[in-house]
Structures are given as structure tokens and as C-alpha cells.
KOLPA-715000 format. One record per residue (C-alpha): residue number from 1; residue in three letters; x, y, z. Coordinates in Angstrom, 2 decimals, always signed. Layout:
# KOLPA-715000
num|residuo|c1|c2|c3
NUM|ALA|X|Y|Z
...
This chain:
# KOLPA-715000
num|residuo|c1|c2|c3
1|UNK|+0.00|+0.00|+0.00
2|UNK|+1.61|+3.56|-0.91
3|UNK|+2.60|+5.52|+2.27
4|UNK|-0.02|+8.35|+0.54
5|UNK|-3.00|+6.06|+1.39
6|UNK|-1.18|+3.77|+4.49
7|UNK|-1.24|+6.92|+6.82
8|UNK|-5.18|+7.84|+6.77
9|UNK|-5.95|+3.99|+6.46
10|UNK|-3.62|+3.57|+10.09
11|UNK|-5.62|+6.13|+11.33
12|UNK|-9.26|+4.93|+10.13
13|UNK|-7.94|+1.82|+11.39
14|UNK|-7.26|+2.96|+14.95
15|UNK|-9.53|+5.54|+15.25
16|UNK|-12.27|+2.96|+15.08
17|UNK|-10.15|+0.55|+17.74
18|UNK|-10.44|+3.53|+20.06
19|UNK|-14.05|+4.31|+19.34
20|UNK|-14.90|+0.33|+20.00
21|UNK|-13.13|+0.49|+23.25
22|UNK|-14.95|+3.42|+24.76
23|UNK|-17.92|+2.08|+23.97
24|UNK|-17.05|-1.14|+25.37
25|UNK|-15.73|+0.53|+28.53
26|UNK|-19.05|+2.83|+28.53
27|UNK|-21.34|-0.48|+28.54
28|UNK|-19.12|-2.43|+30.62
29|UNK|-19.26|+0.61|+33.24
30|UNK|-23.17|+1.04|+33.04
31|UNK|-23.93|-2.52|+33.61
32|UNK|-21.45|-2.36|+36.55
33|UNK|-23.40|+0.74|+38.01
34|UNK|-26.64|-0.87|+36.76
35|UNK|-25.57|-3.64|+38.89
36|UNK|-24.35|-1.80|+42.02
37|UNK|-27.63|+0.30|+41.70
38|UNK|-29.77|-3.03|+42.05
39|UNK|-27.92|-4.69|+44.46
40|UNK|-28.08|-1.55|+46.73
41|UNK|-31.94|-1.25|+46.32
42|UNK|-32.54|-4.87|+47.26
43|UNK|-30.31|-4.29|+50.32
44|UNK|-32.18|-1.42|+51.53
45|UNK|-35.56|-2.67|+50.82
46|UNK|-34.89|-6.26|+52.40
47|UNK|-33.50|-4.30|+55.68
48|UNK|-36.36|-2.05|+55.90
49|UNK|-39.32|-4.54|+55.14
50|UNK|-36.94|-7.00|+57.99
51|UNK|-37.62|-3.37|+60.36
52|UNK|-41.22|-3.42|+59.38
53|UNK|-42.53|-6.08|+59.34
54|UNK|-41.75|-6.78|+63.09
55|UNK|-44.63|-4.62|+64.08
56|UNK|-46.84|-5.83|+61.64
57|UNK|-49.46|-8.42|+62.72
58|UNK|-49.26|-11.83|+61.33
59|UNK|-52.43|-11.20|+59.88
60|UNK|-51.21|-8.54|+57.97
61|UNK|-47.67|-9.65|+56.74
62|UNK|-48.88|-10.93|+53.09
63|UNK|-50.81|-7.81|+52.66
64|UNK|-47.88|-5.80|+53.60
65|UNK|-45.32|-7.93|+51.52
66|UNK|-47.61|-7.64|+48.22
67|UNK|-48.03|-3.88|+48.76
68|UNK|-44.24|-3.49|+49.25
69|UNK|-43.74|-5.31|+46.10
70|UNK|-46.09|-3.61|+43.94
71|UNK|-44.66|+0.12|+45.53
72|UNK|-41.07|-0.92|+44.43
73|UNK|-41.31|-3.00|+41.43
74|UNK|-39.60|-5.57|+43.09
75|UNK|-40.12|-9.36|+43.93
76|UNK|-40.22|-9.54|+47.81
77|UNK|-40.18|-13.21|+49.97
78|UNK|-40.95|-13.93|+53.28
79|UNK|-39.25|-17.12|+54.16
80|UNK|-38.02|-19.39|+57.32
81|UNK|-34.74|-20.64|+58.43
82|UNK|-35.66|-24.18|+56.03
83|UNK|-36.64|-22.14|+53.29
84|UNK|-39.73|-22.67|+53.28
85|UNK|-42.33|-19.69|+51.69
86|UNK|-44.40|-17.86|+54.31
87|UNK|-45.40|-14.53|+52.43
88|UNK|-44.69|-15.02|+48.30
89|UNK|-44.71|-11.43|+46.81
90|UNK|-43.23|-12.61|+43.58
91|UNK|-44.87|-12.79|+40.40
92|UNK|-43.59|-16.38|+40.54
93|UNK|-41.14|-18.06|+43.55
94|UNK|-37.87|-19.67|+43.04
95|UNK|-38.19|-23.37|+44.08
96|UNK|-37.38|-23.93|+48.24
97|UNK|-33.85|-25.57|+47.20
98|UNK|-33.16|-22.50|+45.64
99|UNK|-33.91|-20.23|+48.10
100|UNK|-32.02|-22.01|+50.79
101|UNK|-28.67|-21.43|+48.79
102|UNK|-29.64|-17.60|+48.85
103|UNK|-30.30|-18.28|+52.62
104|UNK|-26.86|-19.29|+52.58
105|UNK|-24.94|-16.89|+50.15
106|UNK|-27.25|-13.39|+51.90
107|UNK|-26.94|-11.63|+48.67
108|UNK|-25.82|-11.75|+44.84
109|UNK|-26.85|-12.48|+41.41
110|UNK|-30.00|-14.75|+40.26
111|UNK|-32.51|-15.39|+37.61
112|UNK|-36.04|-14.71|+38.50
113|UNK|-39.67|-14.26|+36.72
114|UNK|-38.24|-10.56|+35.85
115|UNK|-34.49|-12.03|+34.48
116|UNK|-31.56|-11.18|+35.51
117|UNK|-31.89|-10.04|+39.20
118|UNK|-29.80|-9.10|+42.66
119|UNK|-31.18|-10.57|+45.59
120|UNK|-30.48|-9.12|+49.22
121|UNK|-31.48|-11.46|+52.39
122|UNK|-32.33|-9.79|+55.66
123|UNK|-33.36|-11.65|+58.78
124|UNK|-36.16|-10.18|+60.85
125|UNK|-34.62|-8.74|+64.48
126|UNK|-36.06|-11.07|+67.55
127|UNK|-38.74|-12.45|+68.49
128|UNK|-39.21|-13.13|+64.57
129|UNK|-35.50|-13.95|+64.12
130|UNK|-36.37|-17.36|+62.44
131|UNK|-37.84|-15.24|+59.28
132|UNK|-35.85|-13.71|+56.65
133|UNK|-37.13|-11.42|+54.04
134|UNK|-35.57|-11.84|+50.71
135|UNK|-35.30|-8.91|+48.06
136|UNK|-34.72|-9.28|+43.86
137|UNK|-34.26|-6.06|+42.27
138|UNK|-34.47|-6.34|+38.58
139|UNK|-30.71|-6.00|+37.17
140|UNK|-30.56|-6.57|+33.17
141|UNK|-27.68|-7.13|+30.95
142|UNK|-28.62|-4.38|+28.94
143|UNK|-29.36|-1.41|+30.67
144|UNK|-31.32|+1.61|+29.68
145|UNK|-28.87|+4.14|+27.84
146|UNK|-27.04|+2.00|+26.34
147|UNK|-28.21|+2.53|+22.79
148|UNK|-28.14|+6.44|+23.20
149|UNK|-24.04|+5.93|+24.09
150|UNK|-23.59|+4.00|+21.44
151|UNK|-25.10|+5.99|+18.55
152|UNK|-23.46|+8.79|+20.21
153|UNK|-19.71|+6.90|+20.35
154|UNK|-20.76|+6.08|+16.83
155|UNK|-21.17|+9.87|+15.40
156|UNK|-18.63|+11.51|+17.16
157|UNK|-15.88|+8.96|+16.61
158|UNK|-16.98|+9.12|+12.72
159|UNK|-16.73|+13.36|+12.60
160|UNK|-13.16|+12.87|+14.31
161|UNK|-11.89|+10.00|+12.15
162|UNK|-13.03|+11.58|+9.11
163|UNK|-10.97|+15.13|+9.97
164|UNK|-7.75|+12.86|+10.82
165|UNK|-7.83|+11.27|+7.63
166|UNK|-7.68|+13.93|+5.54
167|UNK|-5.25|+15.97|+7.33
168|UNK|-3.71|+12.45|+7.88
169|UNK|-3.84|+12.06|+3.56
170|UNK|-2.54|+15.59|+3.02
171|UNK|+0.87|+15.15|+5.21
172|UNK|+1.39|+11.93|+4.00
173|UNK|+1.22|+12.86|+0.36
174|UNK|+3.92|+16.12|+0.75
175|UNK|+5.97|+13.80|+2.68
176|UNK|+5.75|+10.55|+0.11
177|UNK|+6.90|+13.18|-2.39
178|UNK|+10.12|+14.49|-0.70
179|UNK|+11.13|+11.01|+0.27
180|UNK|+10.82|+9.50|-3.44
181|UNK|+12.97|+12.15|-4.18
182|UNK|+15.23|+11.76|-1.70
183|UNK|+15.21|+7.77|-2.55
184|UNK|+15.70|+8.45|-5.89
185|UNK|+18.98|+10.62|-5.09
186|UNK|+20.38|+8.14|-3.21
187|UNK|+19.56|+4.86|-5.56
188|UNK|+21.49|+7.23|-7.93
189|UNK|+24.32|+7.30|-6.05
190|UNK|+24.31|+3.86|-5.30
191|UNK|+25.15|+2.89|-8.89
192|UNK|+28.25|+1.42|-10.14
193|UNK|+29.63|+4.00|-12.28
194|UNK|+28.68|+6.67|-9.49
195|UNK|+31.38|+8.09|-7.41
196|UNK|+32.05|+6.43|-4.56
197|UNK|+32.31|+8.87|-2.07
198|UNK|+28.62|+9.84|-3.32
199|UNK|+27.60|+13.46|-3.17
200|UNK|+25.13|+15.90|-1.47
201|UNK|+21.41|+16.29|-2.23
202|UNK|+19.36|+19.01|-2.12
203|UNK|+17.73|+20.32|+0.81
204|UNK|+13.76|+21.09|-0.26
205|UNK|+12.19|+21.28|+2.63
206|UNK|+12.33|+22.56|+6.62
207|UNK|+10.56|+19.60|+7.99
208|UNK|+11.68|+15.81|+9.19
209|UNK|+12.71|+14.88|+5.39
210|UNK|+14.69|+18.11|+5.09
211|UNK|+16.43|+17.49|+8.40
212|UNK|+16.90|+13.98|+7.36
213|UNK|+18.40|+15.26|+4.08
214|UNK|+20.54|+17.32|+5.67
215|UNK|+21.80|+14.72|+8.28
216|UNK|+22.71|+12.22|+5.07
217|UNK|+24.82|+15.27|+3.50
218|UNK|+26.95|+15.48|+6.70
219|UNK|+26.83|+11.79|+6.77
220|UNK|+28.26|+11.47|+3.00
221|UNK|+30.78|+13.74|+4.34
222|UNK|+31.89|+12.54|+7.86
223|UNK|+32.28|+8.99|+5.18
224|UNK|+34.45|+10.90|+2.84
225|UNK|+36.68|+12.14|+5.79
226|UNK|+36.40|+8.78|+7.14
227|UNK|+37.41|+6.59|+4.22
228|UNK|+40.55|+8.95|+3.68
229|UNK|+41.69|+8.52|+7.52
230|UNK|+40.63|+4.17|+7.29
231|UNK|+43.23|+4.14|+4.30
232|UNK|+45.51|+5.81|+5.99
233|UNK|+45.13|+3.60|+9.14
234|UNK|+44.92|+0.60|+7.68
235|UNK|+48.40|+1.51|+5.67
236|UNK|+49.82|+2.21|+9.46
237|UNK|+47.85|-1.21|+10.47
238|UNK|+50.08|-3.26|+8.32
239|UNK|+53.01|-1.65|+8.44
240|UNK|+52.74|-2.24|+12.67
241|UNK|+51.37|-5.90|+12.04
242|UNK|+54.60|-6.57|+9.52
243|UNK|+56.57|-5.02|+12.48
244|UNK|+55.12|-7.16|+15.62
245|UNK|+55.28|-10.44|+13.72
246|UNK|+59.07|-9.57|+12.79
247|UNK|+59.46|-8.59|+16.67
248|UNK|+58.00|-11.99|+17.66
249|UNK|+59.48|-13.93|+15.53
250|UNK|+63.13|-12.69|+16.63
251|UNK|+62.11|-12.26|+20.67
252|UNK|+61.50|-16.06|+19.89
253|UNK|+64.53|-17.06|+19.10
254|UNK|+66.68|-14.68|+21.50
255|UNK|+63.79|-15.96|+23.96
256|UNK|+64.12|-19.58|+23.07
257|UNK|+67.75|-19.87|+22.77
258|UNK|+68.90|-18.58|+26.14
259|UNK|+66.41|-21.13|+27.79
260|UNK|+67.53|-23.86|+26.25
261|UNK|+70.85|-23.35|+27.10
262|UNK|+69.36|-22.58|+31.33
263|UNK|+67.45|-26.05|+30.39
264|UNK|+70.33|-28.05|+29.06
265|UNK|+72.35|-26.96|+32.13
266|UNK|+69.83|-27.89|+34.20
267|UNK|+69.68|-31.21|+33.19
268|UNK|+73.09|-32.15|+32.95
269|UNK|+73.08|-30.60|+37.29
270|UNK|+70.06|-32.86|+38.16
271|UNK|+71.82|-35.67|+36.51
272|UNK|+75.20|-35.23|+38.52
273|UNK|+77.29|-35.44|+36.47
274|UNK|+79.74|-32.65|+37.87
275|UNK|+79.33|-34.14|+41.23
276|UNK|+76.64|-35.12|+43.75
277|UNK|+73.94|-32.22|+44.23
278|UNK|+72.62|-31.50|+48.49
279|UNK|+68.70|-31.93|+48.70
280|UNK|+68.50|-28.27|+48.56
281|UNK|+70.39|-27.73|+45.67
282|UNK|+67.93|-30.87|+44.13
283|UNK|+64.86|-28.86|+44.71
284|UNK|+66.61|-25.28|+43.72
285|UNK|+67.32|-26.83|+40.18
286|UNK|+63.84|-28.71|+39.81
287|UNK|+62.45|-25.13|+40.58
288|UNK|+64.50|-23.47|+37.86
289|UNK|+63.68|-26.38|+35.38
290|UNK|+59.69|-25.95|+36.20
291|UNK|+59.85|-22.58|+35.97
292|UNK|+61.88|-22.91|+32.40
293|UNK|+59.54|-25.42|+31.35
294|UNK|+56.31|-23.08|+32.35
295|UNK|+58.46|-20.28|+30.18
296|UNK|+58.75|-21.77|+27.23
297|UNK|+55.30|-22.79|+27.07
298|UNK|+54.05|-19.59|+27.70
299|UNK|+56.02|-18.58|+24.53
300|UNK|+55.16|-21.41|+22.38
301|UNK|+51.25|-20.29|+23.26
302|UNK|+51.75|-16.68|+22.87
303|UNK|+53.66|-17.17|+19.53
304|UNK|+50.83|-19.64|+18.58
305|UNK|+47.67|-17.20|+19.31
306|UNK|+49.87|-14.55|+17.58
307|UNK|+49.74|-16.93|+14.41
308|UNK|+46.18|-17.37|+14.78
309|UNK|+45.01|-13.77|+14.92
310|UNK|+47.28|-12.71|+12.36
311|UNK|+45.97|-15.70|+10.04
312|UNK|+50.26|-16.54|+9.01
313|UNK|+49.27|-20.26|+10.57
314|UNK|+48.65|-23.08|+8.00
315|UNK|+47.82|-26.03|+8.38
316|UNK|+49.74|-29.20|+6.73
317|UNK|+46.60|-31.38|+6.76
318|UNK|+46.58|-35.26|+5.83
319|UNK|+44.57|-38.49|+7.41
320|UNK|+45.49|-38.57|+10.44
321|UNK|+44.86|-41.64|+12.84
322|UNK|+43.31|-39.63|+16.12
323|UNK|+43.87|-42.64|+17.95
324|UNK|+47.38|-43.22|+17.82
325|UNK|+47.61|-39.27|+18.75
326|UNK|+45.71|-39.81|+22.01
327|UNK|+47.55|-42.78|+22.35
328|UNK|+50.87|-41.07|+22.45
329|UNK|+49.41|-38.18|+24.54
330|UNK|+48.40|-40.37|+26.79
331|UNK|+51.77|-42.22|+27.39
332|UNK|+53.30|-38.50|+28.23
333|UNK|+50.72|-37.65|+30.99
334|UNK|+50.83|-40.98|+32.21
335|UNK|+53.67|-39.83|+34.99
336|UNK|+51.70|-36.54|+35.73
337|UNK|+48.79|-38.52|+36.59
338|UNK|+50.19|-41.18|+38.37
339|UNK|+52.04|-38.92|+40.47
340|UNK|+48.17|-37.64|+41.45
341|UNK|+46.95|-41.05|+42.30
342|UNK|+44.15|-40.33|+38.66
343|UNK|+43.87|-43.15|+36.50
344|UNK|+44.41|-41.79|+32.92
345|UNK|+42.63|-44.36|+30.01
346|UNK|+42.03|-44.24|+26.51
347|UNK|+39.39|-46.44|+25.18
348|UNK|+37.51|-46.66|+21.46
349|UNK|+38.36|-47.02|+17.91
350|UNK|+40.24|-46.00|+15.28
351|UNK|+39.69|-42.93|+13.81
352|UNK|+40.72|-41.00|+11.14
353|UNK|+40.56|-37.11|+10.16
354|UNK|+41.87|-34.57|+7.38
355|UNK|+43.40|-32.70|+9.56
356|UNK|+47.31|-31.70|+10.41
357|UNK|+48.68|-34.43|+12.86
358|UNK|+50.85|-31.39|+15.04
359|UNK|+47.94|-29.38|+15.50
360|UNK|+45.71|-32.37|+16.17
361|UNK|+48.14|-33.38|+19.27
362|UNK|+48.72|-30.40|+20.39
363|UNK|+44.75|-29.72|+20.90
364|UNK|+44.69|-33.24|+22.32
365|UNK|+47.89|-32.26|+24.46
366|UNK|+45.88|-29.18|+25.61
367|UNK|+42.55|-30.85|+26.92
368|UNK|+44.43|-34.27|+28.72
369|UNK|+46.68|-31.80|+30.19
370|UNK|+43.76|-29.61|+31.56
371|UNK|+41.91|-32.47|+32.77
372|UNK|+45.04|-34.14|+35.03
373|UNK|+45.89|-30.67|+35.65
374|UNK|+42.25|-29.70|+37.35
375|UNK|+41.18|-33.30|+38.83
376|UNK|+42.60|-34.24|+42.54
377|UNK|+41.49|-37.70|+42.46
378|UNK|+39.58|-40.13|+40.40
379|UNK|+39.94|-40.64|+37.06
380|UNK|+40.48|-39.33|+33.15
381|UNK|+39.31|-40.90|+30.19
382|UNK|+39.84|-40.42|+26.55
383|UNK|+37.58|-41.13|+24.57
384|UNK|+37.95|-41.96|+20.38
385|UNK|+34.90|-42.57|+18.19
386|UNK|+34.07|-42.49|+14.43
387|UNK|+31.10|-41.14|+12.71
388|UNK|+29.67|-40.16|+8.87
389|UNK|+31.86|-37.90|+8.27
390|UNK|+33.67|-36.97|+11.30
391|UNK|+36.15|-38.22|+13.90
392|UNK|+35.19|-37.49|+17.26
393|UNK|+37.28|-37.21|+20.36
394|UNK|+35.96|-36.67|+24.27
395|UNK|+38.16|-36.12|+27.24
396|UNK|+36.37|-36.71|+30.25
397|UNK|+37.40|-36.27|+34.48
398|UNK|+36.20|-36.15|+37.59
399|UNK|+37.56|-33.01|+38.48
400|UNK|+35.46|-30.06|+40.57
401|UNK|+33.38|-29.23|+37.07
402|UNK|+32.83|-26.03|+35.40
403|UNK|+29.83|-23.31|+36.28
404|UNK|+27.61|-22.87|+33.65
405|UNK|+27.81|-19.19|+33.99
406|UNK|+32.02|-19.47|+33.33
407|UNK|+31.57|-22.39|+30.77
408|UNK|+31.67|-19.78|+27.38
409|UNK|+34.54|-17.26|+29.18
410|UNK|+37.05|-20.38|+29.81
411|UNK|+37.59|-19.71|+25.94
412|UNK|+38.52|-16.85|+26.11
413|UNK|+42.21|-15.50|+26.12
414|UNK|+44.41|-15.90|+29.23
415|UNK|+41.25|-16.82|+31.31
416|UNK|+41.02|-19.33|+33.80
417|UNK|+38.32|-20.97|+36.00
418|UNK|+38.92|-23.16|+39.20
419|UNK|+41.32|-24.09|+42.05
420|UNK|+43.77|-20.96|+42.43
421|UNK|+46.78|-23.31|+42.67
422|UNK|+46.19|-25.07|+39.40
423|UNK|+45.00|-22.10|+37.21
424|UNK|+48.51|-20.81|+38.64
425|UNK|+50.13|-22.78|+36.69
426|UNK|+49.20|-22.19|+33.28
427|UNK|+48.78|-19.44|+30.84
428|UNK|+45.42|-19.30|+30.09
429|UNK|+45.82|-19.62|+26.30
430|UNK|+45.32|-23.66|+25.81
431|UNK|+41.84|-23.72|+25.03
432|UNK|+41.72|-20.31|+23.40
433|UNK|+44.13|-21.81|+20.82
434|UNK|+41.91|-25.40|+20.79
435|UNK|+39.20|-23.40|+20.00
436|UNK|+40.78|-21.69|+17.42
437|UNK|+42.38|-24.32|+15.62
438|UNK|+39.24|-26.94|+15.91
439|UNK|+37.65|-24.17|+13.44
440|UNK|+40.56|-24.19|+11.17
441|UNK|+39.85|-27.55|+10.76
442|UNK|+35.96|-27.21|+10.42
443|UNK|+34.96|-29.15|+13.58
444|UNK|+33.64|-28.16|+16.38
445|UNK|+34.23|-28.25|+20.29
446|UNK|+32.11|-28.09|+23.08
447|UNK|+31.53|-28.73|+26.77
448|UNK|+29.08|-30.78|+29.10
449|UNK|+29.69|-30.11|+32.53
450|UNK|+28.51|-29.50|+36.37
451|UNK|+29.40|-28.07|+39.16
452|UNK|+30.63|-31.18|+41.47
453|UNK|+30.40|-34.05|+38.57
454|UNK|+33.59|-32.83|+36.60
455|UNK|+33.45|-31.99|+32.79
456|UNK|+33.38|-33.59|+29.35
457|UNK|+34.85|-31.60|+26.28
458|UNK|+34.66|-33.18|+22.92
459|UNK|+36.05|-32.13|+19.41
460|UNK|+34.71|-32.99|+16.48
461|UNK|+36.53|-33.12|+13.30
462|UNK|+36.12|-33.60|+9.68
463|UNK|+37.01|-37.47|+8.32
464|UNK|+37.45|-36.44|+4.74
465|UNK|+38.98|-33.55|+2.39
466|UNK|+36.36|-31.89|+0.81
467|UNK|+35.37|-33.31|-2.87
468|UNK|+37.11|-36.63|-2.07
469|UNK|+34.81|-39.47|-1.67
470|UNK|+35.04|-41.55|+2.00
471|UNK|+35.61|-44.41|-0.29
472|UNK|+38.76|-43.32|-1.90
473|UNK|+40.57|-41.82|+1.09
474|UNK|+43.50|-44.07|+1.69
475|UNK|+43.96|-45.04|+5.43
476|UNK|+47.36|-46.72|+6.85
477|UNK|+49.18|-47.21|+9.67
478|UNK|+45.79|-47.57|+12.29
479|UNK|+45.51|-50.44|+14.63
480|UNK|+43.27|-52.86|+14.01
481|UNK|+39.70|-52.02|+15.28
482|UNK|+39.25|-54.52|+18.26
483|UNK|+35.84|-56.48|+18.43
484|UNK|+35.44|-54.78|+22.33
485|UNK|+37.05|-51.92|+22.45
486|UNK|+39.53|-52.36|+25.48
487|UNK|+41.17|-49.65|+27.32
488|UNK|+44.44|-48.48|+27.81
489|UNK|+45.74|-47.35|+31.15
């Protein structure tokens, strides 16, 4: 629908939603006082007939009760405590069952000879307290007035919606035609063989669409200004990227070489073969060795997410057999975890992936070495499966589990989650870089875990190049796949 004829249409369109609900409030609100109304009058005439009719002779009560009724165009009752009908000034009585539930309920809505009705139930004061007088006061759904409101909703509502649609019509029109132009301007611009830094349109009005126009001039200006200064920056961005990979790549080696040399040394002390070392100097040297060891692999990490971000990393990918890789990670953790009293075990099949072998163990590396690392007692398995497609690989402990409110942060940079002493001794970076290099590979890795019941991650990884049928990949060098898959430990 054009915008011309979509403005007074919105407002026919709510201008009769309004009308429809005051006039459904205005009914609503004079059956409500319709109802209070009745229900008052049958009060006050039960509790003055109850007055009454205590000083009228016995004689005279149905006389009394049929005058009463005929004064107040109303259906009065005399009635006992069972209900029963004494005095019936009703043009016709509710059955006794029914009046002993209005006995009961002393005042409300009913249906009577005159339809819809409030009732009222007063007792008589002593010595005729065993008599009630019960009062229904005509109460309809549909109220006198109602019609009048309505027509009157009606014609007012339509003299209103009528004057907003035109003046609704007549803006809409004078601002249809400044924006077509405006769009029209602009689709220009957008064009191929238009310049790209576009150009300024013509201001042709002093309302919204002219401010509007005006605000896209200064924006096709701040872009102009901007594109100049991104070129410039990203110019400076390279040249500094060029320089920090060329600083890391030489801190590195001037890094790398000096603590080999400390680490060589080291080794050759702890082995004694200058001489026999004291306890103290034992523990001294271990210190120095961890602390070397917890060096380097802060650089190797560093130098790794550095290769990431900067996208220099590639990956040498080829079928890889995912269980010989856990197999082999397992055998270097073995000592770590045995030292902790864990039992480390690999169980499942063979399973292959096009993927690069390093960068396969060294995500592997990352998640065994984060489970023994995190779990005090217990046990770790590893777990290798094949699928359509897709080589799968869980690590599972018993460690203290992950909150669900930390479980997206842990893969974040140089965060950490857990027992202070443990997250002491890492970096922070191992499953930032899993993360990263799982979607090099196109697989994905994710995590199952509770507070108290330890934590599961698993990596999943594609089983064949792209374009290459499963059929044709060539697959050597894998164990045999054993008819129950056994376990190592």
C-alpha cells in the first residue's frame, strides 16, 4: 500500500479501535453501576421490610409484603430458616432448594420471573428472628442508555476520524513526495559507475525529510573524511602488524635460545654429572627447570595465538589416525597422573581425520593436560569414536566441574576458571588456541559439565577432504579395530 493512502488507512484503522473500546468501557461501566444500583436497592428494601414487618401483625404480613412489592417494582419473599415460603410477593417463587442457597450466600446475582436479578437477604430482628425477608431487584444485561451511548460513540468517533484522515492524507502525500525524491537521489548514487564517495542532495524542505536530508549530506561527508583517515590507518595497520610479527618472531629465538641453554644446564646438574647435588640444591634446580619449562610454554602459546590472529598459521593437513595421537598423549601424561593417584585411560576405535597431525596433538595435548591438571582424584578418560563424516574425540574427568555461567569465558584469552593453585600454573591460552584451531579444521568443540560431577569436552573433526569421496581416502598405519574396544591405562 503507498505511504499516501497507508497513513489515513492507520488512522481509520485505529480511530475505530479507540471508538470500540470506549464504547465497550461505557457499557461495561453502566452494567457495573446498573448492577451496584440493584444490588443496593434490594439491600435497603430487604433491611427495611426486615424493620417493618416486626410490628406488623401476622395477619397482615402478606398484605404488607404484596403492597411493598407492587410500591417498588420488586419481587419480595418472606421465608423461614428451612426455606420454606411464608409470604410469596413474587410474580412467581424460586423453588425452596433454591432459596435455601440464597439463605446461605445473603446476597448476589440470580434469575427470576423478571431475568436477571440481585437478591439481598435480611433476617427479621427477635422475636421473629427465624424469618428472613428476601429482596430481587431487577438488574438486566442491557441497561437503559445504552443505545443512546452508542449511537453517540458512533457519530462523534466518525466526525473525528473523518478530519484525521484527511489531514492524515494531506501530510502523508507532501511527505511521500520528498522522500521518493530523496530515494531516488540516493539509488542514484548507489550505482556502479557513481562516485564512490557519493555526493550531497538538495535540501527542499524545513521539515523531518529536510532534516533527514541534511543529516545524510553530513553523513556522506563525515564517510568521505572517514574513508581517507581508514586508508591511511589501515596503511599504518600493516606496516605495525609486519613489524610485531618480525618482533615476535626474533624475541623467539633470542627468547628460546637462552632457555635452552638454562634447560640443558639444568639437566646435565640434576643428573650429577659434575658431582653429587645436596637436597636443597635438588629442589633449587627442579624449581629453575619448572619454571623454564612453564616459560617456554608460555612462549610457544603466545607465539601460537599470535599466528592465529594474524591468520600466518597453516595447516599441513593429511589423514590422520586420532587414535594413535591420544595414544601417544596419553603415554606422556601418564607420569603426571600417576604422580596424582588419577587413573588416565584411553578407550575406542580407530579414527581418522583430514586434519594436520601437530595441531591435532597439540589440541589433544591441551585438553588431557587440563583435565590431570584440574582433577585431585579419580579418574580421566579419553575417549575416540568415528562417525559419517567426522572423527570425534571426548576427554572426560572427575575433576570439581565447570559453572555454567564461566563455561563460554574459559575460551577466552588468558582466562582461567577453578582451584587458584592449578589455574597458577598455566597461561590461560590452551583452550583459546583449541578453539581456534578446531575451526581451522571445520569441527567443532564443546563442553558438558557441572558443578561437582567434573566436565566432558569433545572435538569434532572432519574425516574427509572436501570433494574426495570416503571411499577413496587411503587409510594406513591404524591399529586394528578390536571387536570390544579395550582400554588403555
Amino acid at each position: 500500500m503507498p505511504f499516501s493512502a497507508l497513513v489515513p488507512a492507520t488512522v481509520v484503522v485505529f480511530g475505530l479501535l479507540a471508538a470500540l473500546a470506549i464504547a465497550t468501557i461505557g457499557v461495561n461501566q453502566l452494567i457495573r453501576q446498573n448492577d451496584r444500583r440493584a444490588a443496593l436497592r434490594s439491600e435497603l428494601l430487604a433491611t427495611t421490610l426486615a424493620e417493618r414487618l416486626t410490628s406488623v401483625p401476622s395477619a397482615a404480613r402478606e398484605a404488607f409484603v404484596e403492597r411493598a412489592a407492587i410500591r417498588s417494582g420488586a419481587e419480595i419473599v418472606l421465608v423461614n430458616a428451612q426455606g420454606r415460603i411464608l409470604v410469596d410477593g413474587s410474580v412467581g417463587p424460586p423453588p425452596e432448594a433454591g432459596i435455601s442457597q440464597l439463605l446461605v450466600v445473603h446476597e448476589g446475582e440470580t434469575e427470576t420471573s423478571l431475568g436477571r436479578s440481585r437478591f439481598s437477604v435480611a433476617k427479621l430482628p427477635p422475636p421473629l428472628a427465624e424469618l428472613s425477608v428476601i429482596a430481587f431487584v431487577s438488574a438486566p444485561r442491557q441497561p437503559p442508555g445504552i443505545e443512546t451511548m452508542v449511537s453517540s460513540v458512533a457519530a462523534y468517533s466518525a466526525i473525528l476520524i473523518g478530519i484525521a484522515a484527511l489531514v492524515a492524507f494531506a501530510l502523508a502525500r507532501d511527505v511521500h513526495a520528498d522522500v521518493v525524491y530523496l530515494t531516488r537521489r540516493i539509488r542514484n548514487m548507489a550505482k556502479a559507475e557513481a562516485d564512490p564517495a557519493g555526493a550531497t542532495v538538495p535540501v527542499r524542505t524545513i521539515d523531518e525529510v529536510g532534516t533527514m536530508t541534511q543529516s545524510f549530506n553530513d553523513l556522506v561527508q563525515r564517510f568521505t573524511e572517514a574513508e581517507s583517515t581508514y586508508r591511511e590507518d589501515l596503511r599504518l595497520a600493516l606496516s605495525i602488524e609486519r613489524d610485531r610479527s618480525a618482533f615476535l618472531a626474533a624475541l623467539s629465538h633470542e627468547l628460546k635460545t637462552p632457555l635452552n641453554v638454562i634447560l640443558g644446564f639444568t639437566d646435565v646438574l640434576l643428573a650429577e654429572v659434575e658431582g653429587p647435588l645436596t637436597e636443597d640444591q635438588r629442589e633449587c634446580l627442579s624449581t629453575v627447570r619448572d619454571s623454564g619449562n612453564h616459560l617456554k610454554a608460555l612462549i610457544k602459546d603466545i607465539l601460537d595465538l599470535s599466528a592465529l590472529e594474524s591468520g600466518e598459521m597453516t595447516l599441513a593437513r593429511d589423514l590422520t589416525n586420532i587414535y594413535m595421537i591420544a595414544d601417544s598423549v596419553v603415554a606422556e601424561h601418564k607420569m603426571a597422573a600417576r604422580e596424582k593417584g588419577l587413573e588416565l585411560r584411553l578407550v575406542g576405535e580407530a579414527a581418522v581425520a583430514w586434519a594436520d597431525p601437530v595441531r591435532v596433538r597439540q589440541m589433544v595435548s591441551n585438553l588431557v593436560g587440563n583435565a590431570v591438571k584440574f582433577t585431585q582424584h579419580g579418574f580421566v578418560e579419553i575417549t575416540v569414536n568415528r562417525r559419517e563424516g567426522e572423527a570425534s574425540l571426548s576427554v572426560k574427568d572427575t575433576g570439581p566441574g565447570i559453572a555454567v555461567r564461566d563455561q563460554k569465558a574459559i575460551f577466552d584469552d588468558f582466562s582461567q576458571v577453578g582451584d587458584i593453585k592449578a589455574r597458577g600454573a598455566g597461561t590461560g591460552l590452551g583452550l583459546a588456541i583449541t578453539r581456534r584451531l578446531v575451526r581451522m579444521h571445520g569441527g567443532k568443540i564443546s563442553l558438558a559439565s557441572e558443578l561437582g560431577k567434573g566436565a566432558t569436552f569433545t572435538i569434532t573433526l572432519p574425516s574427509v577432504q572436501k570433494g574426495r569421496s570416503r571411499s577413496k581416502a587411503r587409510i594406513s598405519n591404524l591399529p586394528p579395530r578390536p571387536s570390544n574396544p579395550g582400554e588403555k591405562t
